[in-house]
N, C-alpha and C positions, 0 to 999 in steps of 0.2 A: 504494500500500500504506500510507503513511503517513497520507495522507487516512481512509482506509479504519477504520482504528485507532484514528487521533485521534478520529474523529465515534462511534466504538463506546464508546470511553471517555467521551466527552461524553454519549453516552445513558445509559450506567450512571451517571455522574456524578451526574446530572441524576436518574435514579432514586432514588438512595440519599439525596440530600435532600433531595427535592421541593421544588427549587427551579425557580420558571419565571418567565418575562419581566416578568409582573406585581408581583413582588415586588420590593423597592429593591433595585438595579442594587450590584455588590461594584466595588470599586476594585481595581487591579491595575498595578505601576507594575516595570518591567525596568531593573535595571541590570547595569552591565559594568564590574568591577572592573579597573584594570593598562592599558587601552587596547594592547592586545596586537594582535600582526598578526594572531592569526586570530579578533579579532573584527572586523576588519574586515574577511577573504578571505571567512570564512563569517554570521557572524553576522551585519554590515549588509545583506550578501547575502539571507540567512532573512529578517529583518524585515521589510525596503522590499518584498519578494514578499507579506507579508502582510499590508502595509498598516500597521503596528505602530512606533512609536519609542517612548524611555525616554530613561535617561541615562546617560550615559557619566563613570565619573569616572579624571580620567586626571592621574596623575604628572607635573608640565610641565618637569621637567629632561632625563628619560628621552625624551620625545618629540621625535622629529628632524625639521631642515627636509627631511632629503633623505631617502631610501630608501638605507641602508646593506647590504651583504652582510653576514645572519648576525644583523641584530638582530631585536629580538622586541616591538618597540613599535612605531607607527603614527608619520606622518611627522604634523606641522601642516595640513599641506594636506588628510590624510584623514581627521583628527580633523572639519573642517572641510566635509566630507563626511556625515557622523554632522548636525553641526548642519545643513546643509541639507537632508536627511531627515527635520529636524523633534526631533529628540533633543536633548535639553538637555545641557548640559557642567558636569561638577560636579570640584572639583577632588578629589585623592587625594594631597596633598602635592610637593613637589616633588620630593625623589630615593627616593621608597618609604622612609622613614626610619621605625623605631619610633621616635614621637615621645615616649611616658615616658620623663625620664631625659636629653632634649635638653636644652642651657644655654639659658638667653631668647631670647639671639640665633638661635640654630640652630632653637627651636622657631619663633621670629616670622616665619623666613625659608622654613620649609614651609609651615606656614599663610597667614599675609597675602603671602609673595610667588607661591605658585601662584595665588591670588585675580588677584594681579595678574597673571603672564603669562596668565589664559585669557583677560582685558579687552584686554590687548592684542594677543593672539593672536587674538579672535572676534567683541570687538568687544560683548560682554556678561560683565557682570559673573557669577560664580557664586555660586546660593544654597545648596547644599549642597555639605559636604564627607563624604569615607569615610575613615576613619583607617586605614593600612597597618595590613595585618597581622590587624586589628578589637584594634588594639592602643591602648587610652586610660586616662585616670585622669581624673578629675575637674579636676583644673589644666589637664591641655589643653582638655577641654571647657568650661571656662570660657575658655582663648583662644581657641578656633573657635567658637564663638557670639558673641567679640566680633566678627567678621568676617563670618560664615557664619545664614544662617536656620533649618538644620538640621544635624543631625549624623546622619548613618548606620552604625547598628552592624554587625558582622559578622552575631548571632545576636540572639533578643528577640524575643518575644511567637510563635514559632515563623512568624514573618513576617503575622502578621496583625495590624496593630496597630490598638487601638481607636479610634475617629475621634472621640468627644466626649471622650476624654481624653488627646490624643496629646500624650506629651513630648518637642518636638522635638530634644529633646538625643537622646533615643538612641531611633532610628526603628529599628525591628528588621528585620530581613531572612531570609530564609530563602533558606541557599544551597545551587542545585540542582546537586548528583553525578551521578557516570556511576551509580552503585547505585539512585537514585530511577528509577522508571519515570514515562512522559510520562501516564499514566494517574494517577497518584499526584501530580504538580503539578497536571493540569488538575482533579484534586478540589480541589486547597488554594483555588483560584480560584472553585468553585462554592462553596465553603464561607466564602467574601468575600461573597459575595452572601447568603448565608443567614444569616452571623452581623453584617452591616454592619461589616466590617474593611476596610482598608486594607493588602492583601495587596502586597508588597515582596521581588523573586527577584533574586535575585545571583547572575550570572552570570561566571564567570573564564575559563578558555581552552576554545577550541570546539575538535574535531580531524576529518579526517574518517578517522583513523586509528583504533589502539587507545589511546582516553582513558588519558592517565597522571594523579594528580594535580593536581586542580584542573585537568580537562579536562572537560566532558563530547563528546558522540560529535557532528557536525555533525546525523545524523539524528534524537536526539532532541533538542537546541534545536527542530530544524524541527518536528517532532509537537508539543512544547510550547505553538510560534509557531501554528499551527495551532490548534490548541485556543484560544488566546487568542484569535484573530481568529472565530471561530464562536462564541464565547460573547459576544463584544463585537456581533457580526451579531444575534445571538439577544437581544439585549436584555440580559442578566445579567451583566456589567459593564461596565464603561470600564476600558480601559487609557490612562494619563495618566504623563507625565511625575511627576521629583520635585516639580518647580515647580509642574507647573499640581494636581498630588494638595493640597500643603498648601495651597494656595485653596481647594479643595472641601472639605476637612476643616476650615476656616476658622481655620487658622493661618498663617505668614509665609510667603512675600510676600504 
């Protein structure tokens, strides 16, 4: 049924404008905000059946060695998981801190020390970071681009951002609700393709229950992931990492 749906919505998609294979390919890049358990129960789960990776930006205080009863963040080992999948690891600070308004030290030690536990944890350095909360000011973005090659906003350019004039400082993103329908993102993706954006979905916790905030439902990720992987099949975008996006849009790394 899902299938069924997803590819109805890609043909209207695709109807309403008249975008097809021949035309240059839209960029499309997944992330996951918080490294929460149920983006790894469901979510890595949807992707790797799709074929699909992004990245992951994840709080490295919050994340545990072991599997605790009751917590709601992903252990090291399964963050580690994610990167063998092919997903990049971007940091999100290290204790989810709204960072305007931290003393030097306490900002220095979300920023450059999450930097360093994911190097020492994966064994690569991270090029982007996502500010808790999509909480920033200009001062911190001046300290996470001393560290970081990109900054990614909560909201901006309604997630499509322009590719010859992208400011790595604040990569916009468009973040997907249980209120959006999987018909309604897999347009935002044909319309990368037709306006040559750099299309960027923010994803927070997956469920396969009744979504509460900053949930959406397990079954629409999967219609989404669906849709993404038939449009990438079909010629009409690439889905890409943060990393390997600002290569193709020929910014940092």
């Amino acid at each position: 049924m899902i299938a069924v749906a997803c590819r109805a919505a890609l043909i209207l998609a695709l109807a309403v404008t008249g975008v097809c294979a021949e035309t240059a390919k839209g960029l499309v890049t997944i992330t996951f905000d918080d490294a929460s358990r149920s983006q790894y129960d469901f979510g890595l789960r949807l992707a790797k059946a799709h074929g699909l990776a992004g990245t992951l930006f994840v709080p490295t205080e919050l994340v545990t060695e072991s599997l605790t009863p009751g917590g709601w963040t992903m252990t090291w080992d399964e963050v580690r998981d994610f990167q063998a999948a092919g997903w990049e690891i971007g940091a999100h600070g290290r204790t989810h801190m709204h960072l305007p308004g931290l003393d030097p030290t306490a900002l220095a030690d979300e920023i450059e020390g999450a930097a360093a536990d994911i190097l020492a944890q994966t064994g690569v350095a991270p090029v982007s970071f996502s500010s808790p909360f999509g909480d920033f000011t200009d001062a911190t973005l001046d300290r996470i681009m001393g560290v970081y090659q990109a900054h990614l906003s909560w909201k901006g350019h309604g997630g499509r951002n322009p590719r010859a004039a992208l400011d790595p400082r604040l990569v916009g993103r468009l973040e997907v609700i249980e209120s959006m329908s999987s018909a309604e993102v897999c347009g935002e993706m044909v319309e990368s393709a037709r306006d040559g954006t750099w299309l960027v979905l923010l994803f927070h916790g997956i469920t396969e229950g009744e979504p509460s905030d900053y949930e959406v439902s397990a079954a629409k990720a999967e219609a989404i992931f669906s849709c993404a992987a038939l449009l990438q099949a079909g010629g009409i975008i690439e889905v890409r990492t943060v990393r390997d996006a600002l290569s193709e849009v020929g910014g940092t790394p």
